[in-house]
N, C-alpha and C positions, 0 to 999 in steps of 0.2 A: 629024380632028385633035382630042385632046383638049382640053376647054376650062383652062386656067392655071388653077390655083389661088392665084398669089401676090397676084394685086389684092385680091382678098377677103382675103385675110390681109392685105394691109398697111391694107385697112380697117380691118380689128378690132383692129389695134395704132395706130392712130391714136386709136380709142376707150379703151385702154390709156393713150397718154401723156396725155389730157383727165384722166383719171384721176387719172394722176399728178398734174397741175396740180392738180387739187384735195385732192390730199391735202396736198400744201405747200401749199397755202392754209391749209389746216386746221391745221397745225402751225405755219404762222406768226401765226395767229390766238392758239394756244393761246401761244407764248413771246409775246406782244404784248399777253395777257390779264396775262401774270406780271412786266410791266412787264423784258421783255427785249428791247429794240430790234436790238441788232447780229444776235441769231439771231433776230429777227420778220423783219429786212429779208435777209436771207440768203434763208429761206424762201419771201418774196413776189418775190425774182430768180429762185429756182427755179421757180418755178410759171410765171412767165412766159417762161423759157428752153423748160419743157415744152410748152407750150402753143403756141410758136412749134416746135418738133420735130413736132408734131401738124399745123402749118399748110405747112411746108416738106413733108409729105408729103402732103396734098392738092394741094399745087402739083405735087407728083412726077407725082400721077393725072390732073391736069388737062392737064398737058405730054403728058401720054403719051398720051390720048383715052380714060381710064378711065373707068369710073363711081367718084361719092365716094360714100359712104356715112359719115354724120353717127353715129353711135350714143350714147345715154344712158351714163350712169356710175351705179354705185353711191356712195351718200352715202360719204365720205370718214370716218376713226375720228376723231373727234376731243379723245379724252380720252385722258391719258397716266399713267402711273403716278407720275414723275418728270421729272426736267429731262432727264434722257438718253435715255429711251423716242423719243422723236420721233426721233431722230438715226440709233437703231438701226432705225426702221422704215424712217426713208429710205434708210439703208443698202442696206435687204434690199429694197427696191423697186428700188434703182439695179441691184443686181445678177439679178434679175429681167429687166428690162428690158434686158441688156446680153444673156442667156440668147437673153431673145424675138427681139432683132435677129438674133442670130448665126443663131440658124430661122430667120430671114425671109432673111436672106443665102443660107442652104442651102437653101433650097426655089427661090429665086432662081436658083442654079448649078443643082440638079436639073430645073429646067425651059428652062434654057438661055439665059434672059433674060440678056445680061450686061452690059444698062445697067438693070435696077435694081438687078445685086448692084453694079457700080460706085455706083450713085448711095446704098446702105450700108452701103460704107467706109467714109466720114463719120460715120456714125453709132456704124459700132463703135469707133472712133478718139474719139468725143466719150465712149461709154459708158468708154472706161479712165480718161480724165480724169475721170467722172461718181464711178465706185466709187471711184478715187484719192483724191478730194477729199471725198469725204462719210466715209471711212475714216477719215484724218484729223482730220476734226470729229469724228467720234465719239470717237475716242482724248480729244482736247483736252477734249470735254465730261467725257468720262466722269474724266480726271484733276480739271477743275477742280471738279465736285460734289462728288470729298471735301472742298473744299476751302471755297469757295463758287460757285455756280452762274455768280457775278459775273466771274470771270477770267475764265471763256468771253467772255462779254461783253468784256473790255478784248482777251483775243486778238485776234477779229474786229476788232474796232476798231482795231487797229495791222495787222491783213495782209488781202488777198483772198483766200480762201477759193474756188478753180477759178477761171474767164475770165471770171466775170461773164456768160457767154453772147456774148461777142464774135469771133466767129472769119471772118477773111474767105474763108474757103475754104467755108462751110456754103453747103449749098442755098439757094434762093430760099424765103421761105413765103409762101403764099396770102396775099393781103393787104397783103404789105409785113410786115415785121420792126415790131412796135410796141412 
């Protein structure tokens, strides 16, 4: 019997959303440096949304009698052109990341497993919300910079911007959700 390839892939995409985490760190650093709080704390929910995506699938491999595998990240970009640069990069990350699941989902079905492709559903269901909603902000940003970079700032601040990472249907993550 051939040995599975999907644990190891959904390793290295665990390593991926750490990733991710830190790139919205880094981008909420950088709107936090330019004295932009509603898009610093936007940023700093994402990172910890990802970061718990990362920890709910080590739970996945722990439930299942996987091995985990922890991997490094490369440093994170943390300089931007403009106020909208960040928004477009998380853009192309979210949809990246939505790419990588839909693999990991099909490698899942081509190996027959069909409780890890059930257990990301979830995930691709989170990923439409994810591009949805950073789609969004980018528009909102990229309107309010002809403007001033400041109505972004009062948007946020009058609506929520996705679920906040609340959803009671998501996986368990390693740890507890913190």
């Amino acid at each position: 019997m051939a040995e599975k390839r999907f644990p190891q892939a959904l390793n290295e995409h665990i390593g991926r959303e750490f990733a991710a985490a830190q790139q919205y760190i880094a981008i909420a650093v950088h709107y936090d440096a330019e004295t932009l709080p509603q898009l610093a704390a936007h940023f700093y929910r994402q990172a910890v949304e990802e970061r718990n995506h990362a920890m709910m699938m080590v739970q996945y491999l722990l439930d299942a009698g996987l091995p985990v595998a922890i991997s490094g990240v490369e440093a994170p970009r943390t300089s931007f052109a403009d106020e909208v640069e960040p928004v477009a990069l998380a853009l192309k990350q979210e949809e990246q990341v939505t790419e990588q699941i839909t693999e990991l989902a099909r490698l899942a079905r081509a190996e027959g497993d069909l409780v890890a492709e059930q257990f990301l559903q979830w995930f691709l269901k989170e990923q439409l919300e994810e591009v949805s909603s950073m789609s969004q902000l980018l528009v909102t940003v990229q309107r309010a910079a002809q403007v001033s970079i400041l109505l972004a700032e009062q948007q946020l601040a009058s609506i929520q911007v996705g679920d906040g990472g609340v959803d009671p249907d998501a996986p368990a993550a390693a740890g507890g959700a913190l």
